[in-house]
N, C-alpha and C positions, 0 to 999 in steps of 0.2 A: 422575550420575543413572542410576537404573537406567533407562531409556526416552530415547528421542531427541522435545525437544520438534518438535511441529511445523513448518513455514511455511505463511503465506497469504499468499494475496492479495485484498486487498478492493475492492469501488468505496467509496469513502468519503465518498462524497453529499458536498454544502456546505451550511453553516450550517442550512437550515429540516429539514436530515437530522431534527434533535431534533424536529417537528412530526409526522414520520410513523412511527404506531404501528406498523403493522405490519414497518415495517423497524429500528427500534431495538427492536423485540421480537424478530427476525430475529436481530439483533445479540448481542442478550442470553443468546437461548439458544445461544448460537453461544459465546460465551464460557464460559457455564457447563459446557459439556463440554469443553472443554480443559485439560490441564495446567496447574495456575497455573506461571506463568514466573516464573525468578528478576527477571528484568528484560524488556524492551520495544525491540528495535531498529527504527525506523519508515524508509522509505524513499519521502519521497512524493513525486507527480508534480509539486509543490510547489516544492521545492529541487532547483536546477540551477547546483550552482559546481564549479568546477575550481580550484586541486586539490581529489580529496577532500575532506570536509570532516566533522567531526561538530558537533554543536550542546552550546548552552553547558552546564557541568555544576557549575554555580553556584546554591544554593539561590535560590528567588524570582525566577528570568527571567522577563519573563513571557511570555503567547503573542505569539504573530504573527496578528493580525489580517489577513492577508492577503487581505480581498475588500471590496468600496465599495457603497454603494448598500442595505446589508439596514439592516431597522427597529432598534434599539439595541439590546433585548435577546441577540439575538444576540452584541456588542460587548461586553455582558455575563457573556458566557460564563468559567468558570475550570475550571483542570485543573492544580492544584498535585502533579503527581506528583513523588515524588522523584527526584535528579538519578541519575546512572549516570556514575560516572566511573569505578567497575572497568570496565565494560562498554567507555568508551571507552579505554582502555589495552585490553582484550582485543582490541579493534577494529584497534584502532594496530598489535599485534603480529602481525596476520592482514594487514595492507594497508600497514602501514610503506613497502612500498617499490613503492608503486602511482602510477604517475604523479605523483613528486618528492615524493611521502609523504604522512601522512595530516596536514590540518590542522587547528583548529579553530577556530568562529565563539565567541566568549565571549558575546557580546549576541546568538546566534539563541534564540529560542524554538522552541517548538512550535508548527507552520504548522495550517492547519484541515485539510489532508490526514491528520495523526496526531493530533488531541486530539480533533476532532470525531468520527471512530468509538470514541477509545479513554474517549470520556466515556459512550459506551453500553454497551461492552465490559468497562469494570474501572470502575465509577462510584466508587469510593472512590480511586484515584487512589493508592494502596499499591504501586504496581509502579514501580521504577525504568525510565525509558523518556529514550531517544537517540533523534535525529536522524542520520540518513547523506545525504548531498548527489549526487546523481547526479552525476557529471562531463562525463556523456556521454549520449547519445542511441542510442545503439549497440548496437544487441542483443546482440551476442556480445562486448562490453566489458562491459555489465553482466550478460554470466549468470557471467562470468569471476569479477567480484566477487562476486557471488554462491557461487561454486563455494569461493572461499578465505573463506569469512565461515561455512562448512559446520559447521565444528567448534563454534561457539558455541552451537549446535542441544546439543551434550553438555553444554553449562556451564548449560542451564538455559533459554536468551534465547530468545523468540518474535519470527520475523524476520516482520515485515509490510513487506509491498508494498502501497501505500497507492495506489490509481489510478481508473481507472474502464472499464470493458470497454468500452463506445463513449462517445465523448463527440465530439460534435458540435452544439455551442452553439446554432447555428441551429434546431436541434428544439426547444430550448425553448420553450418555449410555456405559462404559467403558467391561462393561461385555458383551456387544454385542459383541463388536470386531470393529476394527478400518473398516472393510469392509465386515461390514453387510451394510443390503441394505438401502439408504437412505428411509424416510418419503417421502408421495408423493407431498407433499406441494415444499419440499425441492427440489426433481427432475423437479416439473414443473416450479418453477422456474429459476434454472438451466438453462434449454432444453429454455426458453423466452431470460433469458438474455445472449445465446451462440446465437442466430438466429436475436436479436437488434444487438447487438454488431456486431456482422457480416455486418450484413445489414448498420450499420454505422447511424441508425435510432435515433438521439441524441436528440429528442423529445419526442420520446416514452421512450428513458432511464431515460429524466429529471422526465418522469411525471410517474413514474416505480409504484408508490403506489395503481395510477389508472388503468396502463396499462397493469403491470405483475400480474399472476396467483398467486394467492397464498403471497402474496408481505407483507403483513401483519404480516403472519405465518412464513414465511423467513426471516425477519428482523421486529422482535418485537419493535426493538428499530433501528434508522437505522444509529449506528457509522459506521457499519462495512462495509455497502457499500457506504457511502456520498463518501472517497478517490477515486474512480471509477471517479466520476466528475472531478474532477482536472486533475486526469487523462487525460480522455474524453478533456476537456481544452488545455492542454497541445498537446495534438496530435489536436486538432481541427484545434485551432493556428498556430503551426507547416503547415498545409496542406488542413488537411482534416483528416475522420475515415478509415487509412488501419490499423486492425486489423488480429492478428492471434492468434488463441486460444492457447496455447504451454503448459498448462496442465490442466485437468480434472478431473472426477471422486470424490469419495468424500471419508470424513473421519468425522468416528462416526457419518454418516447421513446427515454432514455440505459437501456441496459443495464447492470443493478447486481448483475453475474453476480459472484461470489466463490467461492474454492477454496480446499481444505485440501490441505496436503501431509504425508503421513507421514511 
């Protein structure tokens, strides 16, 4: 290709993501300026196996429902993209020998971390799109995979990091309304990692737990920001950190900050 495609990283909302207009419109235009991809590498805060792993590349898997309690339509939802088995052989050949090698689930789908943005992003569902399995929790194990996954940025493949910039369950609050004001926990974290990220400051984002305000409170648990790493990885590799923030603001409190990397 003559141009290196991008990396992001998105929050990728759940399920009632498809209900608010203004962030799948967020989404929409968000994808229409970017390169179409040959294919789709998704990394969400979703899947968590060791070893490595990539997801099925069998026509007709289907998703993974992975959340209890929403109304059926939801349950409803389809995202027949096609499968990416070049992809996962280019995958294998970049990480082969990454913690006892690369494996793969035949029966994973696609979890709502990767179909639920990528049904607002590429709604024809035309793009061949993989699954990658964190194995770890580890900042600087996943900007590492990140940093060797760099080259598939020249083949074409759009790496997403599929997560969410604060997620702290206890904020939600459905009776609030999707744009009451965040917790201040949530904003100061926010306003640290839009001004790291910016700055390109990849030490301070490894060591976020230390560095960022509030880092504790904003990720109780930290699935939903590790995919940022790889991310971080993948554009490192590529270059270096050009970053551009390309949506903000937050939902039910959680911060649905997203970034493009050159």
């Amino acid at each position: 290709m003559d141009t290196r495609t991008p990396v992001i990283y998105l929050s990728h909302g759940a399920p009632p993501l498809a209900d608010d207009e203004r962030w799948t419109g967020e989404l929409s235009a968000w994808s229409a300026e970017l390169p179409r991809p040959s294919s789709i590498l998704v990394v969400s805060a979703h899947w968590e196996q060791a070893p490595i792993s990539v997801s099925s590349t069998e026509t007709g898997t289907p998703l993974l429902y992975d959340f209890w309690g929403f109304p059926q339509k939801y349950y409803d939802v389809t995202y027949a993209a096609p499968p990416a088995p070049e992809l996962a052989r280019s995958v294998a050949a970049h990480l082969g020998d990454t913690g006892g090698g690369l494996h793969q689930d035949p029966t994973r789908g696609l979890d709502h971390g990767a179909y639920v943005p990528l049904v607002e992003m590429f709604p024809e569902a035309d793009v061949p799109v993989l699954q990658l399995s964190m194995p770890t929790l580890d900042p600087q194990e996943l900007f590492a995979i990140g940093t060797r996954l760099a080259p598939l940025r020249d083949e074409g493949t759009l790496i997403i990091g599929s997560g969410f910039t604060t997620h702290n369950l206890r904020w939600f609050n459905p009776r609030a309304g999707a744009d009451s004001a965040p917790p201040a926990a949530s904003s100061e974290f926010d306003h640290w990692a839009a001004e790291a990220v910016d700055a390109g400051d990849v030490d301070a984002l490894l060591d976020f737990m230390d560095k960022a305000p509030a880092a504790a409170e904003a990720h109780p648990r930290t699935e939903h920001w590790a995919p940022l790493f790889v991310s971080l990885g993948a554009a490192h590799g590529g270059g270096g950190i050009d970053a551009s923030s390309v949506i903000d603001g937050f939902w039910f409190g959680l911060s649905k900050r997203s970034w493009q990397f050159a």
